[in-house]
C-alpha positions in Angstrom: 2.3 2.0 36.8 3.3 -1.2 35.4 3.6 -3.0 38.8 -0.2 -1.5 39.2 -1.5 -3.2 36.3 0.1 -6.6 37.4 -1.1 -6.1 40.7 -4.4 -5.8 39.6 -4.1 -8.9 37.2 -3.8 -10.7 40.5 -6.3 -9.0 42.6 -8.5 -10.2 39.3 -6.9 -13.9 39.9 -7.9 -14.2 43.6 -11.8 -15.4 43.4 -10.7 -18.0 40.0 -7.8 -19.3 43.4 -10.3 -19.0 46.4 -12.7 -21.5 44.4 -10.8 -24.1 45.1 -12.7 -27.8 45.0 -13.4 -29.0 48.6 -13.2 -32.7 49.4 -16.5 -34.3 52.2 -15.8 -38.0 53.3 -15.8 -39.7 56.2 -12.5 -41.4 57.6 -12.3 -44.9 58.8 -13.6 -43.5 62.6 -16.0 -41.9 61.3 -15.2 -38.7 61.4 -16.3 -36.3 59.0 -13.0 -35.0 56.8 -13.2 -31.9 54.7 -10.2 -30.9 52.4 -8.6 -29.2 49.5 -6.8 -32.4 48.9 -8.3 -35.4 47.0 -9.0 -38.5 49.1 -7.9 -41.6 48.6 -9.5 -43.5 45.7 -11.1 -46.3 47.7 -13.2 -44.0 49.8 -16.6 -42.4 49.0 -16.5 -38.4 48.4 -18.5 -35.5 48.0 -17.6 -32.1 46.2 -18.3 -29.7 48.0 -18.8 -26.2 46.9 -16.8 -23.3 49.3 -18.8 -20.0 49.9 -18.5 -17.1 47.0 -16.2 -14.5 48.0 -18.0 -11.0 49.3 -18.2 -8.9 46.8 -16.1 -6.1 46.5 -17.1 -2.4 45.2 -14.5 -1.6 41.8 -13.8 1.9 43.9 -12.5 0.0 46.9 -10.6 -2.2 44.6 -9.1 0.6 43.1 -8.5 2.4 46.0 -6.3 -1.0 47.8 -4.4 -0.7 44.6 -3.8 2.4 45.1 -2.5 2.0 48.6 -0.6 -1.0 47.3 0.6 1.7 44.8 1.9 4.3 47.1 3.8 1.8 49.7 5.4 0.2 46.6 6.7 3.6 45.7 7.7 4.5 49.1 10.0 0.7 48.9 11.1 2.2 46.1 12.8 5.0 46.9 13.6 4.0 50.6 15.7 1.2 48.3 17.0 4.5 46.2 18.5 6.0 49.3 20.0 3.0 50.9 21.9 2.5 47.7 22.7 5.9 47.3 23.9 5.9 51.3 25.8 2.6 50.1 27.5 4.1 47.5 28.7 7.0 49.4 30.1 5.1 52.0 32.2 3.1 49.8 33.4 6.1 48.3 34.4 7.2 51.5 36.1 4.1 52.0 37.9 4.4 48.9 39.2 7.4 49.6 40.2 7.1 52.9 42.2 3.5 52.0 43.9 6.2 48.8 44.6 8.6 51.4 46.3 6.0 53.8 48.2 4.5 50.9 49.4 7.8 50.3 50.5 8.7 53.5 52.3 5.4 54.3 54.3 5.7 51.2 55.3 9.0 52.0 56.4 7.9 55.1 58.4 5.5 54.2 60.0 7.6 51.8 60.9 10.7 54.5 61.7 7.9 56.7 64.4 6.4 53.9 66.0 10.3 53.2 67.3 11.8 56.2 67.1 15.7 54.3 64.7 15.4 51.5 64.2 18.2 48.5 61.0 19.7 48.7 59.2 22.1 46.3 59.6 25.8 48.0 56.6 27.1 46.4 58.7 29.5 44.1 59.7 26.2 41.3 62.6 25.6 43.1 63.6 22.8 45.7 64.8 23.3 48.7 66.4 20.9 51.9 63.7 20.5 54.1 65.3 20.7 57.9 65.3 18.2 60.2 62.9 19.8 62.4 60.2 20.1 59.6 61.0 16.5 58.8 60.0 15.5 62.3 56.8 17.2 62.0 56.0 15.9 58.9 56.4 12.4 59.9 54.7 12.8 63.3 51.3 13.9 60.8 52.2 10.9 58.6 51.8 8.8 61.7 49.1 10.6 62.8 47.1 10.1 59.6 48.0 6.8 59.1 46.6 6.3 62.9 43.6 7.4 62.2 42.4 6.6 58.6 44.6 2.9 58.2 42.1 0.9 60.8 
């Protein structure tokens, strides 16, 4: 609501803008000149007064500002989600660069220990075999395949 009240400030503002002084003279071929901007000192000018703005009914005023209202709102939380969809995806990101940290370090370590000890689920270790090694590294590379791009 505070963006309405500002907004209306400068609907307010527009008619003190729009009566802006208008220049009349007449350039050196004669031809009639009409601008915003003075004209040069040496040359003999007319003020000329610009045409009051229509006037406007306060319920149409208020209902623009309402309009103006509603799309600001609708910036608002189209912003909201595009920060929100932005946040997720680096998130996702985040994870995805932990998870292929992860899995290249623990590739590099199977790689470096031909029979590693592995937890059997019970508190104990056990050897993992060769063949389970080999699988596990083929999903290392795997992973690493497809989540370190």
């Amino acid at each position: 609501m505070k963006y309405a009240v500002h907004l209306l400030g400068l609907v307010c503002l527009l008619p003190v803008v729009a009566t802006a002084r208008v220049y009349k003279w007449q350039d050196a071929d004669g031809n009639t000149v009409y601008s915003q901007l003075p004209p040069p000192p040496e040359v003999e000018t007319e003020t000329v007064a610009p045409p009051p703005p229509p006037p406007q009914p306060p319920e149409q005023s208020l209902q623009q500002l309402r309009e103006m209202d509603r799309r600001l709102d609708a910036v608002r939380q189209r912003r909201a989600q595009e920060q929100t969809k932005r946040r997720q995806e680096t998130s996702r990101a985040e994870r995805l660069r932990q998870q292929c940290d992860q899995a290249r370090t623990s590739l590099r370590e199977l790689e470096r220990i031909p029979l590693p000890l592995v937890p059997d689920g019970h508190g104990d270790y056990r050897r993992m075999p060769a063949e389970e090694r080999e699988a596990e590294l083929e999903r290392l590379r795997s992973i690493i395949t497809e989540v370190c791009r």
